[in-house]
Each structure stands twice: as structure tokens, then as C-alpha cells.
TIVEX-783903 format. One record per atom (N, C-alpha, C): x, y, z. Coordinates in steps of 0.05 Angstrom, whole numbers, plus 5000, padded with zeros to 4 digits. Example, Ala and Ser with C-alpha at 12.3 -4.5 7.8 and 13.67 -1.06 7.14 Angstrom:
REM TIVEX-783903
526448865156 524649105156 526449345156 525749555142 527349795143 525850015157 
END
This chain:
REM TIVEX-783903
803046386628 800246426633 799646726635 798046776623 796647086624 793647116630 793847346655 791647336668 791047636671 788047756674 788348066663 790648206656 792048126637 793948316617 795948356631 796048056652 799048036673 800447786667 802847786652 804347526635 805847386666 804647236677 806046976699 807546896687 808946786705 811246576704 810646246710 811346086693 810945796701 811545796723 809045576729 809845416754 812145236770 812245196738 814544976734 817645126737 819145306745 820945416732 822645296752 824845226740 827445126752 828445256780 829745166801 830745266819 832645446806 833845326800 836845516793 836245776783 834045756763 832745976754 831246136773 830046166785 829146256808 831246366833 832846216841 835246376853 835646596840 837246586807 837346766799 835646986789 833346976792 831847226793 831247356823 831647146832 832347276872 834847446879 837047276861 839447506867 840147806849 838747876824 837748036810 834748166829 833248086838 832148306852 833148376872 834748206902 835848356921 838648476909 839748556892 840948686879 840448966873 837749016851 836749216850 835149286881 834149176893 833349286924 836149396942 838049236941 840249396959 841149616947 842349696921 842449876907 839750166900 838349886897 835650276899 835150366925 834750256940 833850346973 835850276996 837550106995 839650167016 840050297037 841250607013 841850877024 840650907040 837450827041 834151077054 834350817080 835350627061 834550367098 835750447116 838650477105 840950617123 841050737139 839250997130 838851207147 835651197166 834051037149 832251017173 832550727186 833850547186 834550387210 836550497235 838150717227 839750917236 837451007254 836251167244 834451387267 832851137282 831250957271 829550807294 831350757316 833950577302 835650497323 836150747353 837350937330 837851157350 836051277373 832751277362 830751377381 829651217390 828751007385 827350837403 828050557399 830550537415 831450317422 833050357449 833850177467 835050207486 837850127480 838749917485 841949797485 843049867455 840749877432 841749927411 843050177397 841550387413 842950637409 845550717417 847450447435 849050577439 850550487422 850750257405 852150107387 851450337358 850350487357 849350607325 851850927337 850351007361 852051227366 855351187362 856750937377 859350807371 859750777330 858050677326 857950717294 858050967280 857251157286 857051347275 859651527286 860051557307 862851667311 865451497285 865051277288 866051037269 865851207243 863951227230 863551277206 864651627205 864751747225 866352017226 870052017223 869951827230 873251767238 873751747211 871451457193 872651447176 871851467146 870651747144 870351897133 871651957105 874051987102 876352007089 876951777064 875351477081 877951287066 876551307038 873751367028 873051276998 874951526984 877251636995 877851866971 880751726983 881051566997 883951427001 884251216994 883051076977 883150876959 881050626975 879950676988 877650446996 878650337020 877250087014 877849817039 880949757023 881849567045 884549377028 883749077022 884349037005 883348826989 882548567001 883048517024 882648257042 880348297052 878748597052 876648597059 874848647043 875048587016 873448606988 872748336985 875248136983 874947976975 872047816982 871647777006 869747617016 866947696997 865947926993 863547976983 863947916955 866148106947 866348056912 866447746899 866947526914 867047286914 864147106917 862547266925 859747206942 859046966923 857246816932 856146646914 852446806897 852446966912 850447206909 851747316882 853847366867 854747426843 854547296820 854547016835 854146776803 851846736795 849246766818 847346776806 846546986790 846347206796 846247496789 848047496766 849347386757 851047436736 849747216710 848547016722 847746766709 844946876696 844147076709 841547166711 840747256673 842347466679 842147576649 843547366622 845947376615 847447366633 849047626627 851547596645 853947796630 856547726626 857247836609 860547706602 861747876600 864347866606 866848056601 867948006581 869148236566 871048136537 874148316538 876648196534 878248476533 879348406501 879148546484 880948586459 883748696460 885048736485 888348786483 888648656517 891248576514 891948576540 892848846554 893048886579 893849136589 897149086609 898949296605 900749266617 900249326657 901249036672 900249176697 901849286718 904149476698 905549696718 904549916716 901649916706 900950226702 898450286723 897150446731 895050576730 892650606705 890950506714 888950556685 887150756693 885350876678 882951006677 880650826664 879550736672 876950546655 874250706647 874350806623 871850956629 869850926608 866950776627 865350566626 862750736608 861150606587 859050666576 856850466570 854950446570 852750766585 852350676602 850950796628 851350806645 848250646661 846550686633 843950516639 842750576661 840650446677 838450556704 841850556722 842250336720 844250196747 847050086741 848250176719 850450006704 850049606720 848649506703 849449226718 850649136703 852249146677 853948976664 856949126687 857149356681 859349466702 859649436727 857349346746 857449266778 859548876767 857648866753 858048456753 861548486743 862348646732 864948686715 867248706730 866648986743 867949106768 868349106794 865849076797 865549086833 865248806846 865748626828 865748336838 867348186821 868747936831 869847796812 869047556803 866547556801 865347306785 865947296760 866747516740 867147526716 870347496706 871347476727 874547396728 876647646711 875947826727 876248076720 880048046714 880747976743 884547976751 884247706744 884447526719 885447356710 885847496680 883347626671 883947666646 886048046641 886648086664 887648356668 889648226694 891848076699 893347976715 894548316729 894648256749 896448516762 895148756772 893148816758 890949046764 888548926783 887849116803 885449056815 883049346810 881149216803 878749396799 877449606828 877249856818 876250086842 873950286822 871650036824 870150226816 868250496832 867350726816 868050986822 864250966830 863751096841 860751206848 861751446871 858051586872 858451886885 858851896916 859852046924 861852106952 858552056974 856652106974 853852126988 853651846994 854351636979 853751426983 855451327003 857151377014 859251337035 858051507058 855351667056 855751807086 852051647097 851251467078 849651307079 850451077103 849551077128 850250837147 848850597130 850750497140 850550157127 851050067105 850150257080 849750187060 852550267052 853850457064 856750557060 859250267057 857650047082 860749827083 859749677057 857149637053 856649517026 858249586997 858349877003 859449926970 862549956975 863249957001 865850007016 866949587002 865549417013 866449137006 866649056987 864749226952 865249196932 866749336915 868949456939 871549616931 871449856915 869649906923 868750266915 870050436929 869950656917 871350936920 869251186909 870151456917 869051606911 869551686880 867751826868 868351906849 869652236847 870852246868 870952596871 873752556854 874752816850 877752876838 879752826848 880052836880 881952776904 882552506901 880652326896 880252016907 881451906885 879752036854 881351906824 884651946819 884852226836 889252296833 889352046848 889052006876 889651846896 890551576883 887551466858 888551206855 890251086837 890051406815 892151376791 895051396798 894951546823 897851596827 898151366848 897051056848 897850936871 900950866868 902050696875 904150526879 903950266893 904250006885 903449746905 905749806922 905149626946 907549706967 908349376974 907049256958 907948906960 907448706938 907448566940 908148326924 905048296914 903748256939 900448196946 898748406940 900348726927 898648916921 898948976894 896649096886 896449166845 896649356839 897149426825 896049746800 893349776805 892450026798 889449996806 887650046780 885749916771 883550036752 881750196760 881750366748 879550606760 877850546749 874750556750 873150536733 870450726742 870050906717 869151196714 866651106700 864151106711 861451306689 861651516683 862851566661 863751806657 860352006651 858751926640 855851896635 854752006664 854851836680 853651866711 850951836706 848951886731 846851756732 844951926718 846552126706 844752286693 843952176663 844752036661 845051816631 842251636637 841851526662 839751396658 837651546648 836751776639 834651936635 834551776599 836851676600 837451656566 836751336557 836551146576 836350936584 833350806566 834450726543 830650616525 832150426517 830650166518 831249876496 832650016469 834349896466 835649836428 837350106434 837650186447 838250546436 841550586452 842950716444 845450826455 846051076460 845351236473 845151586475 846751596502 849651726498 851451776515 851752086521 852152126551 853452436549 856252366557 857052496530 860452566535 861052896531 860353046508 861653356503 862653506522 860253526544 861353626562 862353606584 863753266581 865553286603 867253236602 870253376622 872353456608 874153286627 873053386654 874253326685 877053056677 874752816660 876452606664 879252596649 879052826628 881252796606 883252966624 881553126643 884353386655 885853116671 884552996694 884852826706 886852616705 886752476670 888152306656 890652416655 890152676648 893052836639 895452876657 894152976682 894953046701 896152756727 895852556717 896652296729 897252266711 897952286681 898952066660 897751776653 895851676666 894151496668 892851476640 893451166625 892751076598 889551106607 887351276586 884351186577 882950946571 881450746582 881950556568 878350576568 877250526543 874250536526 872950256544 871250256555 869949946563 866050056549 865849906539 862049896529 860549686538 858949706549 857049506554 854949406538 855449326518 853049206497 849949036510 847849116508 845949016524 844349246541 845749386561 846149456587 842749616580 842549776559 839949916558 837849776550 837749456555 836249346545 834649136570 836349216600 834949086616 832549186631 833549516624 829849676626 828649836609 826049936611 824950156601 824350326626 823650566617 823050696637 820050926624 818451046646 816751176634 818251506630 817551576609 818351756590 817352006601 818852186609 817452486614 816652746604 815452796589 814552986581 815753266586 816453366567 817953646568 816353826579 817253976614 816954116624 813554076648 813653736634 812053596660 812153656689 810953566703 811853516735 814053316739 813953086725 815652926728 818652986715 819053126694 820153106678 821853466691 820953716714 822353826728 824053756755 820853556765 822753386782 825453256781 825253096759 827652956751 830353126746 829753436738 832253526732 832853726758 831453776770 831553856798 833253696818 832253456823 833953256824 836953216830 837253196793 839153116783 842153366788 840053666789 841853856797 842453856825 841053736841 841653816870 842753636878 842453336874 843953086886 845352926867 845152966847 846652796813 845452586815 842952596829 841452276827 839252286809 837952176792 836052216781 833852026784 831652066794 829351886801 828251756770 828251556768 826451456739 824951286746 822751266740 819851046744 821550866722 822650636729 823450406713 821150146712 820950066687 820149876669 821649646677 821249436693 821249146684 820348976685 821248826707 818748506708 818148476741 816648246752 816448266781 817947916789 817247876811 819447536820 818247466801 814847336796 813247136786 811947316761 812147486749 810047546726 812947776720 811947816687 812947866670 812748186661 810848296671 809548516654 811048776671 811248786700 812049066701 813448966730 814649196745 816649066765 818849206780 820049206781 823249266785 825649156786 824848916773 827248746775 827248726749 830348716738 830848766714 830048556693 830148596664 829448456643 831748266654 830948036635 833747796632 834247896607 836447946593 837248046582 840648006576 841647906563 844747946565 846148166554 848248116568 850148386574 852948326570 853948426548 857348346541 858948656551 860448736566 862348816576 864948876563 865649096546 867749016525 869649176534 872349186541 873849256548 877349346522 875449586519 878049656488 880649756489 882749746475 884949876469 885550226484 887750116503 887950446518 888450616497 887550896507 889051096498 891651206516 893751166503 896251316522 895951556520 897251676550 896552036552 899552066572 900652306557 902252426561 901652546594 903852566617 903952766636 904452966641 902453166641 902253446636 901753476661 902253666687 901353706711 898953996710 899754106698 897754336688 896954386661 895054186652 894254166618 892454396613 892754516594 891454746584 888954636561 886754896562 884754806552 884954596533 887154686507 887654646489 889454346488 890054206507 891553946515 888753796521 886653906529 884653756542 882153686519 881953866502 880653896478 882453716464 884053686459 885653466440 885353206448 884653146475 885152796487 882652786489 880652956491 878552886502 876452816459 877752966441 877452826417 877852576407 881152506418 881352296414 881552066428 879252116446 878551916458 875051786448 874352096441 871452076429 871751866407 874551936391 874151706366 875551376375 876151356394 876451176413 874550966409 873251146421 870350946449 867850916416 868251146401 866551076367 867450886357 869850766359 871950566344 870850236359 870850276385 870350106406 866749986390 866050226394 862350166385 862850016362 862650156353 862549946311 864049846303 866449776323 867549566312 866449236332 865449266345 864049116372 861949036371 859449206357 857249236360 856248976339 857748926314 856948626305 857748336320 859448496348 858648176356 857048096376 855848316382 853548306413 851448476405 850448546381 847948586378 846548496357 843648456370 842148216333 841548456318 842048666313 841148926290 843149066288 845549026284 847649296291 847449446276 846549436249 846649536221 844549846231 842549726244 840049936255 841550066276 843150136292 844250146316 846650326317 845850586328 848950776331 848650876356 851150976359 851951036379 852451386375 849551456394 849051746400 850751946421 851452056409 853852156427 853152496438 852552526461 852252836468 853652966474 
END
């Protein structure tokens, strides 16, 4: 039904269907605003409350103590499990949908590097992939457990910190990536770890339009020194779909919006984007994402040599042939998860 130039949603629509656009918006709500709840349920608690301020003060010493662990490999896995298992995942996953694919098996006495494209508003083919196991991540990768990477700020966020702490996150700093490449299991019950890198970062959503694939890779190097320096295999993952669950409004070169955004982006690596999608009941604009599916492809490592001090010229060589990697990954992939591939490349910066 359409009503002033606002497309509703049946009346009629299935439960099941409706869940799942409930767990796709409190998704994007924990993820976009969280952080800001965090900190202002923090201060109300702290100033005007009685019994409660002493439990936030006790917390926050808490959160000083433990400070450290997103660059020490996270939570331990008994306390992932519970969330990554959520039943809050199957809908959210059912939503779009998304699927995982791997085209090689991976050996799991190693350390991997996973490094994920594009990076889209919110990576949600890579949250559903990684940070949860609804997609049966350690069945189709036996032996490895997933540690996906986001920025260190988001850990000094109360509250929102145990959230991304239970979906077995880690920092993305340099300290935290040696830490996990160079792990070692210490039992039976522990894995190899997958790292998993936006290598893109959120600065990629600026790049984020239906049909389109525009990646920044040229200039970044960090992850190939990184790779080198742990010996840790590259391994190409694409998300086919992923730019297709928003639009966003477009900024004008040297706009207000459009300095803001890189202002931003230089001071916190976050980038604000007025995003395009739908609302619970109507169609036309929103914040909760398109339905849209999303395939997850997971390609052939690149092996890398251990160099402890790689020189420019070691880093310029892996970081090439990885470029023709993750190009190899695209077009050879892209006829099985997109209806135009023929129209469709992969923009590389």
C-alpha cells in the first residue's frame, strides 16, 4: 500500500517475517548508537542516581582493570559462545539472507589473516559470518575460531564494550593483530585463531552505493607488514550483496556535509553517513537495512613467508600479490552471486 509517496507494508505479513525485520533493526540500533547509550546511561547513572552510582563507579574501575584484554585476544570462548549462538542471529541472518561460502579448505594449525571486503555502512554479511555462529563458521573451517577486528574506542564505550567483547571482538590495533597471529591453543578445547580485518575500514562506507564495488586498498600496507612479520597465510573473503543493503545521501564536494564527514573520519576513523533504507512497517526510507542477500565468500590463502623486519620492497611484493588475489576472488565469484556481473567490477583504490 502506498500512501503520500510512503510504500507500507502489508498487513498481512508473516510473523516470522516480522521478527526478522525486528532483529535487523535492533541490530543496526545496537551497533549505530550503543556506544552514545553507553556513555550516557553511564553519566545519568553516575549523577543522578543513588544506589546506582555505586555499581557504575565499581564498573568503571572494572572496565580500567580491564582495559588491555581487546589487544590480548578478547573474552575466552565460553563467554562468546552464549551470544554468538543467540537465537537473535537466525533471524537476522534469515532476514536478508546471508550465506557463507569457502572454496578451499583451510589447514587448522595455522593462524590466518582474513581480510574482509567491502566494508559497506556496517559490514553485515561479515558481523553474521564472523562474530556469530549462525552461519556455521567452525564447521566449515574445523579447528579455527573467528576474532573479528573493529576499532580500540569501541572497548572504552561502557556497555557497549561487553557487547562487542561477547561477539569475540578484538581490537584492531597492531599489538592485538601480532597477539592473535602469534597465538598458540593451550588445549584440546582451544583453536587457531581467524583474524578478520576490514582492511577498507569505515572509511569505505563513504563508497557504499547499490550495484557498485569501490574498495580502498593502495594505500594500505600495515596488513601485509603485519602478515609478514607473524608469517600468517592472507586469506581474500568478499561479500557479494553487502553494498546493496543501503544507499546513502551523497555529498557534495567540499559541502558542509561532505567536510564534516572527512573531519570525522580524520579524527575518530568513524564516518557519519545519512543512510538510505526502509523503516519496521513502510518501505521508502529508514534505517533498517534493505532485505537484500548477502553471500560471504571465503577464497584461497595467500602463503607469506616470515620475515621479522620486511623491507619496503617485501611489503610492495605481498601487498601486489594479494591485490591479484582478492581480483581473482571478484571475477571469478561474481557470476555466482550477482544478477549483472558482466556490468559489475571491482574498483580498486
Amino acid at each position: 500500500m502506498e500512501l503520500f509517496g510512503i510504500h507500507f507494508a502489508p498487513l498481512r505479513v508473516p510473523l516470522q517475517r516480522r521478527l526478522q525485520t525486528l532483529a535487523a533493526a535492533a541490530w543496526i540500533f545496537v551497533l549505530g548508537f550503543g556506544g552514545v547509550i553507553g556513555w550516557l546511561s553511564t553519566i545519568y547513572f553516575l549523577f543522578f542516581t543513588t544506589w546506582m552510582r555505586y555499581f557504575i563507579i565499581f564498573y568503571l574501575v572494572w572496565m580500567y582493570y580491564d582495559k588491555d584484554t581487546c589487544i590480548r585476544g578478547g573474552r575466552a570462548r565460553r563467554w562468546t559462545q552464549p551470544l554468538k549462538n543467540s537465537l537473535w542471529w537466525y533471524y537476522y541472518r534469515d532476514y536478508f539472507p546471508i550465506k557463507l561460502h569457502k572454496t578451499v579448505d583451510l589447514e587448522p594449525s595455522k593462524n590466518y589473516l582474513f581480510c574482509a571486503y567491502p566494508h559497506g555502512i556496517l559490514a553485515s554479511g561479515a558481523f553474521a559470518a564472523f562474530a556469530t555462529n549462525i552461519l556455521d563458521f567452525e564447521k566449515l573451517f574445523p579447528g579455527l575460531e573467528s576474532k573479528m577486528l573493529t576499532l580500540t574506542q569501541h572497548f572504552m564505550a561502557p556497555f557497549f564494550r561487553e557487547f562487542a567483547y561477547c561477539c569475540g571482538a578484538c581490537s584492531s590495533s597492531a599489538e592485538s593483530i601480532e597477539n592473535l597471529l602469534t597465538y598458540k591453543p593451550t588445549s584440546p578445547e582451544d583453536f587457531n585463531k581467524a583474524v578478520i580485518l576490514i582492511v577498507g575500514g569505515a572509511a569505505e562506507a563513504l563508497n557504499c552505493k547499490p550495484s557498485t564495488y569501490r574498495i580502498i586498498y593502495n594505500k594500505r600496507r600495515g596488513f601485509i607488514r603485519m602478515a609478514l612479520k607473524t608469517g600468517a597465510p592472507l586469506v581474500p573473503v568478499f561479500s557479494f550483496g553487502e553494498t546493496d543493503v543501503y544507499d546513502q545521501v551523497n555529498a557534495k564536494e567540499n559541502s558542509f556535509l561532505h567536510n564534516f564527514q572527512q573531519r570525522m573520519r580524520n579524527s575518530t576513523g568513524l564516518v557519519p553517513v545519512i543512510i538510505k533504507g526502509r523503516g519496521l512497517f513502510q518501505y521508502t526510507f529508514g534505517i533498517v537495512p534493505n532485505r537484500r542477500p548477502i553471500n560471504v565468500v571465503v577464497g584461497a590463502p595467500l602463503n607469506i613467508p616470515k620475515i621479522t623486519e620486511p623491507s619496503n620492497q617485501e611489503i610492495d611484493k605481498y601487498h601486489g600479490l594479494f591485490k591479484e588475489k582478492l581480483l581473482e576472488l571478484f571475477e571469478t565469484q561474481k557470476y555466482n552471486y550477482l544478477s549483472n556481473p558482466k556490468d559489475i567490477n571491482l574498483i580498486i583504490e
